[in-house]
C-alpha positions in Angstrom: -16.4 -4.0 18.2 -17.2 -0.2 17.5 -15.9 0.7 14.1 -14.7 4.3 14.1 -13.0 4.2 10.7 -14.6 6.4 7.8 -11.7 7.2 5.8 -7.6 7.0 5.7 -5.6 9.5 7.5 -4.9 12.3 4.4 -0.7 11.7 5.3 -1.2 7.8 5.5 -3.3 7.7 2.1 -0.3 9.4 0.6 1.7 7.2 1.5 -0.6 4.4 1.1 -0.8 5.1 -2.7 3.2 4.7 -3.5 1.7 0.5 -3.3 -1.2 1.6 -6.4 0.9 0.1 -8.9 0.9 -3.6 -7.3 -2.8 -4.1 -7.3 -5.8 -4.3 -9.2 -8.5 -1.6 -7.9 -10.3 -4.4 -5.1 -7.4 -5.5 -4.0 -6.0 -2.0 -3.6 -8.9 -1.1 -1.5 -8.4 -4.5 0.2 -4.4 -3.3 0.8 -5.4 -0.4 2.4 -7.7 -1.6 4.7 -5.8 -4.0 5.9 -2.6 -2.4 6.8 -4.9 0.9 8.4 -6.6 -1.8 10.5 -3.2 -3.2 11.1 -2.3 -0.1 12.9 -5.5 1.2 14.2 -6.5 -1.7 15.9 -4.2 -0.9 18.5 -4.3 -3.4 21.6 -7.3 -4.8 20.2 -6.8 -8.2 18.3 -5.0 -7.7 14.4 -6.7 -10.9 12.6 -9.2 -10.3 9.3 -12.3 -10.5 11.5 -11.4 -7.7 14.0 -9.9 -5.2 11.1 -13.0 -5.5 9.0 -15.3 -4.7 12.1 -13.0 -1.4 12.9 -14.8 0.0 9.4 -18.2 1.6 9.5 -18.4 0.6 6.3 -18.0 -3.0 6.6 -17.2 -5.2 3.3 -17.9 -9.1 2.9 -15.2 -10.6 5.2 -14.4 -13.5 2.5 -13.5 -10.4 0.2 -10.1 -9.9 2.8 -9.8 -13.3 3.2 -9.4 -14.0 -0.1 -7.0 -11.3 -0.3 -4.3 -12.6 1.9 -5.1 -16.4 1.5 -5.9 -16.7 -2.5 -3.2 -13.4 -3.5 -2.8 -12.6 -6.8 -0.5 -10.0 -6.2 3.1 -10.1 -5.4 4.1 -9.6 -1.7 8.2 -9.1 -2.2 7.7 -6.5 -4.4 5.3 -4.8 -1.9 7.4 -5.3 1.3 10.4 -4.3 -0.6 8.9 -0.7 -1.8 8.1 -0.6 1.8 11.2 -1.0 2.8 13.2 1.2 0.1 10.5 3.9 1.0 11.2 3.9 5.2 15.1 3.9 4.0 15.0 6.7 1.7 12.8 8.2 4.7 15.8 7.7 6.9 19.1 9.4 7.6 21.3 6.6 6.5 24.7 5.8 6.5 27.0 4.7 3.3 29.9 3.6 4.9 28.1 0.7 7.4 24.7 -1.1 7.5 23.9 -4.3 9.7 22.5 -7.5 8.6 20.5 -8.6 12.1 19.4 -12.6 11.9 17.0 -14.3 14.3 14.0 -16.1 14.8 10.7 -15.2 16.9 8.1 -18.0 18.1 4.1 -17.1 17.2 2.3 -19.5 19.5 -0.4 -21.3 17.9 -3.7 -23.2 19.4 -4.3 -26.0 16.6 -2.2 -29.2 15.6 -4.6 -28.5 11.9 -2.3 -25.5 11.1 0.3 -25.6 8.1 3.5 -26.0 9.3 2.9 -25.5 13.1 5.5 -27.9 15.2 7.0 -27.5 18.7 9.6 -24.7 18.9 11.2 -23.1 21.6 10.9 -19.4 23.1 12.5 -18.0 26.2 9.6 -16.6 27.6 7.3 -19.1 26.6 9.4 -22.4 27.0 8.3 -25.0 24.6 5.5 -24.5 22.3 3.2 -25.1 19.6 4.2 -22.3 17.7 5.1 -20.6 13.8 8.9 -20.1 13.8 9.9 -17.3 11.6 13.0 -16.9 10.6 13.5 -13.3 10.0 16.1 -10.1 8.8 16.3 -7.5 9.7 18.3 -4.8 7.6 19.7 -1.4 10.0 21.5 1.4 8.2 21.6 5.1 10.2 18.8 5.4 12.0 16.2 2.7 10.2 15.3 -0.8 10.8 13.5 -2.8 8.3 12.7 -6.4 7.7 14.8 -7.9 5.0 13.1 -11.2 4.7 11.2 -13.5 6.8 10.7 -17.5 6.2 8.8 -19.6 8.1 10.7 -23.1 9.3 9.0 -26.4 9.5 10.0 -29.8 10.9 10.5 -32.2 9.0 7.4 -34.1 9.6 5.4 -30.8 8.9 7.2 -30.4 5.0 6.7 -34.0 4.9 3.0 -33.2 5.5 2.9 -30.2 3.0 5.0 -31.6 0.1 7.6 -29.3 0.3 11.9 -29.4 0.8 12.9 -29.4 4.7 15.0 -26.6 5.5 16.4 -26.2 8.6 17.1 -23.0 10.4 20.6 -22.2 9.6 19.3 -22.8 5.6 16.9 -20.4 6.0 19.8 -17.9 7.8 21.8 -18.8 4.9 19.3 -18.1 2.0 18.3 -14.5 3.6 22.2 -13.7 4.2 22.4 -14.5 0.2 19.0 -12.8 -1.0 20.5 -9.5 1.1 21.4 -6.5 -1.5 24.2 -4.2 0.2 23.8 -0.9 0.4 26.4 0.5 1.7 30.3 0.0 1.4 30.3 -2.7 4.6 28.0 -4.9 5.9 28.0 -6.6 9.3 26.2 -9.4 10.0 24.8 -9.9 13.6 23.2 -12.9 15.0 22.5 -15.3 18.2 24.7 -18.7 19.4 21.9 -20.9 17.5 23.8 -19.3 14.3 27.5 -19.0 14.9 28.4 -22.1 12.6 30.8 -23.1 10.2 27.7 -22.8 7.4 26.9 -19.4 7.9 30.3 -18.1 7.9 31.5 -19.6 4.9 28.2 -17.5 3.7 29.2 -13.9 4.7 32.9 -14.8 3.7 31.5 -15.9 0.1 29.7 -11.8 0.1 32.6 -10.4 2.0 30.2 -9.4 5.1 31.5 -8.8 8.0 29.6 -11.1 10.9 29.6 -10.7 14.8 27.7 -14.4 16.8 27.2 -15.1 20.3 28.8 -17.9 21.3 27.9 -20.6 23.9 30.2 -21.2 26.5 30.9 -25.1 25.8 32.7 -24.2 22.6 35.8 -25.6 22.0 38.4 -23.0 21.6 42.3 -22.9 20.8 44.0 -20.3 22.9 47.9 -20.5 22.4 48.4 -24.1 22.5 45.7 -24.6 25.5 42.5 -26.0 24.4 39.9 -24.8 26.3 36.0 -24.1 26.8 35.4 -20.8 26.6 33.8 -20.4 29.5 37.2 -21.5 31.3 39.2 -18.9 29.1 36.6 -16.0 30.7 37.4 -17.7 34.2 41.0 -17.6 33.4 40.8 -14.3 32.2 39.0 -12.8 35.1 41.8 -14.5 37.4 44.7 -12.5 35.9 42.6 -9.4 35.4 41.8 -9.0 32.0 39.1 -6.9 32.2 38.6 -3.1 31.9 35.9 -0.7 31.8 34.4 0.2 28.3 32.2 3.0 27.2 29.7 2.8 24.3 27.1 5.5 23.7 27.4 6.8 27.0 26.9 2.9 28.8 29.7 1.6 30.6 30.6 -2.0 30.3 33.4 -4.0 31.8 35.2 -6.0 28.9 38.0 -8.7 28.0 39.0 -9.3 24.6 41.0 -12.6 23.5 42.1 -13.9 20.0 41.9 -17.7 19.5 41.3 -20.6 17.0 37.5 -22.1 16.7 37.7 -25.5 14.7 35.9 -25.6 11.4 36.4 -21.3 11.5 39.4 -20.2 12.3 40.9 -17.5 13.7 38.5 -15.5 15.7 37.9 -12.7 18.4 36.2 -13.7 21.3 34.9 -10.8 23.3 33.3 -10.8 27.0 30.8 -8.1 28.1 28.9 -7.1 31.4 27.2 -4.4 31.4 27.8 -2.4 34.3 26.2 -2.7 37.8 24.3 -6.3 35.7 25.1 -9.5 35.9 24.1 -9.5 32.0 27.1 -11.4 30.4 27.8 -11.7 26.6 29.8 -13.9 25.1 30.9 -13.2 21.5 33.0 -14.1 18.3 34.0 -11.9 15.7 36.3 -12.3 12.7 36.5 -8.9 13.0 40.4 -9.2 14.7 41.7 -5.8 13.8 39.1 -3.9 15.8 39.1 -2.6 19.6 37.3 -3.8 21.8 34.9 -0.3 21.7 34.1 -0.5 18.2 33.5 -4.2 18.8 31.1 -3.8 21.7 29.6 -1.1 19.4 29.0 -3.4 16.7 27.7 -6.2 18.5 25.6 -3.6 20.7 23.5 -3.2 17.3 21.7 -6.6 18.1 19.2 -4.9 20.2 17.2 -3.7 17.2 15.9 -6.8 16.1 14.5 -7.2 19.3 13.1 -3.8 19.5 11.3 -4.5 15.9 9.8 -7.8 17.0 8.2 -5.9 20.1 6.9 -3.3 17.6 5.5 -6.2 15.2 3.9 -8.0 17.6 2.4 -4.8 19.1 0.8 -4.5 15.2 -0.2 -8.0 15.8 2.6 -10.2 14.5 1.6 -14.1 14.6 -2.2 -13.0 15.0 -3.8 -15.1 12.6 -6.5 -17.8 12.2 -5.7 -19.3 8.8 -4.8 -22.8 8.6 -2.6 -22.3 5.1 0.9 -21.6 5.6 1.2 -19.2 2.6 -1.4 -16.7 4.2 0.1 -16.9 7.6 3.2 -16.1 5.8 1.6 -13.2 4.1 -0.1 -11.7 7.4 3.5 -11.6 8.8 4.6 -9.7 5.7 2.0 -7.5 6.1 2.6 -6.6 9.8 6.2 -5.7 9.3 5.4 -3.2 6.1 2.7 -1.9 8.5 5.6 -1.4 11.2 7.8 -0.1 8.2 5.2 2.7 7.0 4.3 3.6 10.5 8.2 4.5 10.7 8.4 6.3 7.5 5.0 8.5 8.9 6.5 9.9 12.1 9.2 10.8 10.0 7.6 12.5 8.3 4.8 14.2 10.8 8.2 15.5 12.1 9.6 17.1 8.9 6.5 19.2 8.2 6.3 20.2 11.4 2.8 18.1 12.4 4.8 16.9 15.1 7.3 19.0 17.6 9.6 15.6 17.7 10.1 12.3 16.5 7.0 9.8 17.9 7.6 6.6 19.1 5.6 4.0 17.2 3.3 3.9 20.5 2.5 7.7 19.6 2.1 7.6 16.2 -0.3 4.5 16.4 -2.1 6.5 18.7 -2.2 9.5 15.8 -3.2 7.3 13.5 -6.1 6.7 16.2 -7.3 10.0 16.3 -7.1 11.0 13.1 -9.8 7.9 12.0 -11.8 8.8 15.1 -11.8 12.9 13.8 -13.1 11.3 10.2 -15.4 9.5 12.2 -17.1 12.4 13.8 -16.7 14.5 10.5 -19.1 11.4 9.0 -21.6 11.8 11.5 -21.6 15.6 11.4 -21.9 16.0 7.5 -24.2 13.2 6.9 -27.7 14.0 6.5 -29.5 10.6 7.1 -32.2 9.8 9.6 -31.4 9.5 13.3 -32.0 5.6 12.5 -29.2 5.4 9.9 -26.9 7.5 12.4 -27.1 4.9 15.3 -26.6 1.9 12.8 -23.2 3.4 11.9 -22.3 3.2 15.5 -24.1 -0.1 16.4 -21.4 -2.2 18.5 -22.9 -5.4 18.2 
């Protein structure tokens, strides 16, 4: 691979050294290196091996390794400065924040991996995979991760010595680890999490919550108990739906208020997006609001899915290491790498580097050029031989 990088971008190293404080002076360098290969790597592969050959200064590969697989620093307290920095980076809002939960499938190649067990993924089907189960924290106009645990069969904990904890555990543990910060929170989430368990957790914190829900459920409207996929037929019999706008998007929508067993009384809303055949099905406890600022809410969702194509753009589940603790920290890594990429455009765009807000694409691509300009400014201002010039751009 042709290693291009002399030096950190002047704007990234600033930002870069708000982290100082959390390491010793190798690991620091060893920080640095590895989130800047993070993002300069590009569409090239994001594991140790590849990142250390993007340098033209190349260190001992065990010296990164060690970093992420024997840490001696602590990773919270890093991701959550990342965090705090992209927020306070952000134009945020104090009246409403969301709390998105989910799960994304890394697929992995070797039964020898920590933790590593069949999960499913709707693009991928069935798989040997790392199942994270993430949050995602949105307030204004910033998305960052607010936790991420990695789930395990049973067999797999068995293996490693450790408690089983199923998903919804996991969803319930990063609902309570969540620090508000603003006056409301809403919590957002898919039909794998709309249970009685993680309810009774955002009614403990006073969160708001808004759950897809699958059409089999058993539902009390009036005193008809029905599936609610028969309540949407029924409704769409006698008419019950009416056009919706939200940001400019029209959807056609039915709202409905019943009783869920083991929750109580809910909203169920319907929503097609118009001209689709994309149908939503979701409960709220959120009865007192329209149907708009229901939508709205629930509309919100989409940025955890626009973060995990980000992350995995920065190489999210691209790791070789068989410990589940490092694969853990890689993951971290990748999302504060996402994180400070974000809190960079912003601010290319306030001092005016930049004409308008990048997309992450663009600002990777920045980051890019920058490390290729340092590159050429290496080869111009050094005075070795001709010899010591091609070694620094030997590809093999």
């Amino acid at each position: 691979m042709f290693g291009f990088i002399a030096d950190i971008p002047r704007r990234l190293r600033h930002i870069l050294s708000k982290f100082k404080k959390y390491f010793t002076k190798p690991q620091y360098s060893n920080f640095c290196r590895t989130i800047l290969g993070l993002m300069a790597a590009g569409e090239g592969e994001h594991d140790i091996k590849s990142i250390n050959e993007l340098f033209i200064d190349r260190k001992n590969q065990s010296s990164l390794n060690r970093f992420i697989t024997e840490s001696r620093w602590n990773i919270h307290a890093v991701v959550e400065e990342g965090r705090e920095l992209l927020l306070s980076e952000a134009k945020r809002d104090p009246e409403i924040e969301y709390e998105i939960i989910d799960d994304t499938v890394c697929r992995k190649y070797s039964q020898q991996t920590e933790m590593v067990c069949y999960n499913h993924s709707s693009t991928m089907g069935t798989v040997l995979s790392h199942d994270y189960v993430s949050s995602l924290i949105v307030n204004g106009d910033a998305a960052a991760t607010d936790g991420l645990r990695l789930y395990g069969s049973e067999k797999r904990c068995r293996e490693k010595g450790v408690p089983f904890r199923t998903r919804v555990e996991l969803a319930r543990d990063l609902i309570r680890s969540h620090v508000p910060r603003a006056r409301r929170t809403v919590v957002l989430w898919d039909s794998w999490y709309t249970c009685q368990d993680i309810i009774e957790e955002c009614q403990v914190r006073g969160y708001s919550w808004v759950g897809e829900v699958k059409g089999n459920r058993i539902v009390y409207y009036g005193d008809k108990r029905i599936h609610v996929r028969d309540l949407v037929e029924e409704m769409c019999r006698t008419g019950g739906f009416y056009d919706v706008e939200v940001d400019g998007e029209l959807y056609q929508a039915c709202r409905v208020d019943v009783d869920v067993p083991g929750i109580g009384d809910v909203s169920i809303l319907v929503d097609v997006k118009a001209g689709t055949d994309d149908v939503h099905l979701l409960c709220s406890d959120m009865v007192a609001c329209g149907v708009g600022e229901l939508l709205g809410h629930a509309l919100e969702r989409h940025r955890v899915e626009d973060f995990y194509r980000d992350a995995k753009a920065l190489g999210f589940g691209e790791y070789r290491f068989r410990g589940s603790e490092a694969a853990l920290i890689h993951a971290h890594l990748v999302s504060l790498a996402c994180a400070l990429l974000n809190v960079l455009r912003r601010r290319l765009l306030r001092y005016s580097v930049t004409g308008c807000l990048l997309s992450l694409e663009a600002t990777v691509e920045w980051v890019r050029r920058k490390c290729m300009h340092g590159f050429i400014h290496r080869l111009r201002d050094s005075d070795g031989s001709t010899r010591s010039l091609l070694k620094l751009i030997d590809t093999r």
